[in-house]
N, C-alpha and C positions, 0 to 999 in steps of 0.2 A: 507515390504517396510518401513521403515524410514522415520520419519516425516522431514518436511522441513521450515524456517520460510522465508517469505515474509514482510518487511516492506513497509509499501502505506502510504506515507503524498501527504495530500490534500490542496491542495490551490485557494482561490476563491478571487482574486483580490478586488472584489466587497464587500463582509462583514469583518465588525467585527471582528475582535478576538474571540468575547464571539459567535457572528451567527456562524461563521466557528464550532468551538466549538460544536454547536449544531446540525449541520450539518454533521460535522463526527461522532458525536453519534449516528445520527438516520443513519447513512451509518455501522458502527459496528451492528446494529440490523438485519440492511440487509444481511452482510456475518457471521452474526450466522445460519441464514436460511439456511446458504450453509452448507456441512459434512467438519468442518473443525473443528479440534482438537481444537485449542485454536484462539479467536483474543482481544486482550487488546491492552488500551491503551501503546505507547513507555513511556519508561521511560526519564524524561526531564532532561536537565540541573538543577542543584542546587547551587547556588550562595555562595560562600567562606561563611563559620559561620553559614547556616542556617541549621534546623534540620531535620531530616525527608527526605524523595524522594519528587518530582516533576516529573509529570506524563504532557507528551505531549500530550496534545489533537486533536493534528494535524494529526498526526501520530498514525496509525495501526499497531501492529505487529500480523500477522495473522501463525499459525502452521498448517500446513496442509499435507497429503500424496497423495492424488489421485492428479495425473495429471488434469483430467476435473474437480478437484476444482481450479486448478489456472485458466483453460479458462475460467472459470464462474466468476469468481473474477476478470478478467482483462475485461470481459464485463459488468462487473457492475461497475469498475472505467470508463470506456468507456463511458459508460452511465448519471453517475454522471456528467461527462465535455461538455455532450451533453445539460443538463439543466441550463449554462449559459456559456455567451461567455468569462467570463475570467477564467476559473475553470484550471485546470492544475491539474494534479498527476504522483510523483513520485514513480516507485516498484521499490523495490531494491530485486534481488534474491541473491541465493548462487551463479550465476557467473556472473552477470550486472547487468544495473540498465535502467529501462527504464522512460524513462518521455515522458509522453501525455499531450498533450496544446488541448484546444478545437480549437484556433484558425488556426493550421496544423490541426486536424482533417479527413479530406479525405487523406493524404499523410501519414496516420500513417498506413494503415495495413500489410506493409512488415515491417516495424520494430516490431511489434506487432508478429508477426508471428517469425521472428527469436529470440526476444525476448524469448517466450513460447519454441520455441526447446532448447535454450542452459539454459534454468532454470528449464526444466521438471525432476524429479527425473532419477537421472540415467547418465546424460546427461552433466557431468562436476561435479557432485555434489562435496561438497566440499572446491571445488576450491578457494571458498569467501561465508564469511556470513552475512548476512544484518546486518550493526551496529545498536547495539542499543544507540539511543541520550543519553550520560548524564555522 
C-alpha cells in the first residue's frame, strides 16, 4: 500500500500564537504515538528577500498507510476541539478537505464518516494532494 499524506492545521481562537504553537507540538507527540510514517511540521510562507525556510507551526503534515491510522488521527483531532470551545481543525486529504469546529461538534459525525471513506487509500487516491503552505 502506498503511503498517503494528510495535512491538520489547528486553530484555537482562544491562544496565542506562541500557545497554539505549543499546543500543536505537544499534539505532533501524540500522533507519533500513532504507526504513522512521517508527521512534521508544514512548510510556511517566506517573505520576498529572506533566507532559509519557514516552518508552520500550525499545521501538521502527517504520512501515513493504514486506513485505522487516519480514524485514529481524526479522533484525536476530535478530541483536541473537544478540550476548548473555540478549537477548530482543518484535514486536508488526497480528495477533500474536512473542517471540524468544536462549536457544531454533535452535527459532525456524518461528515466525519464520509469524510474517512473518500480519503481512505484506495478510495479516489490521487485525485488531490494536501498543499503544502509556502
Amino acid at each position: 500500500m502506498q503511503d498517503f499524506a494528510i495535512s491538520v492545521s489547528f486553530d484555537d481562537g482562544e491562544a496565542s500564537p506562541e500557545r497554539l504553537a505549543r499546543l500543536v507540538a505537544a499534539v505532533r507527540q501524540e500522533v507519533r504515538q500513532l504507526d504513522v510514517a512521517a508527521v512534521e511540521f508544514a512548510q510556511g510562507t517566506v517573505p520576498d528577500g529572506a533566507r532559509g525556510g519557514a516552518m508552520d507551526f500550525t499545521t501538521l503534515l502527517v504520512t501515513l498507510a493504514a486506513s485505522p491510522v487516519l480514524v485514529e488521527l481524526v479522533k484525536m483531532a476530535t478530541a483536541w476541539i473537544a478540550r476548548a470551545k473555540d478549537r477548530s481543525v482543518e484535514l486536508v486529504g488526497p480528495c477533500s478537505t474536512l473542517r471540524l469546529t468544536g462549536a457544531a461538534a454533535a452535527g459532525q459525525e456524518v461528515l466525519i464518516r464520509e469524510w474517512l471513506a473518500a480519503n481512505q487509500p484506495g478510495a479516489g487516491a490521487g485525485l488531490r494532494s494536501p498543499d503544502k503552505p509556502g
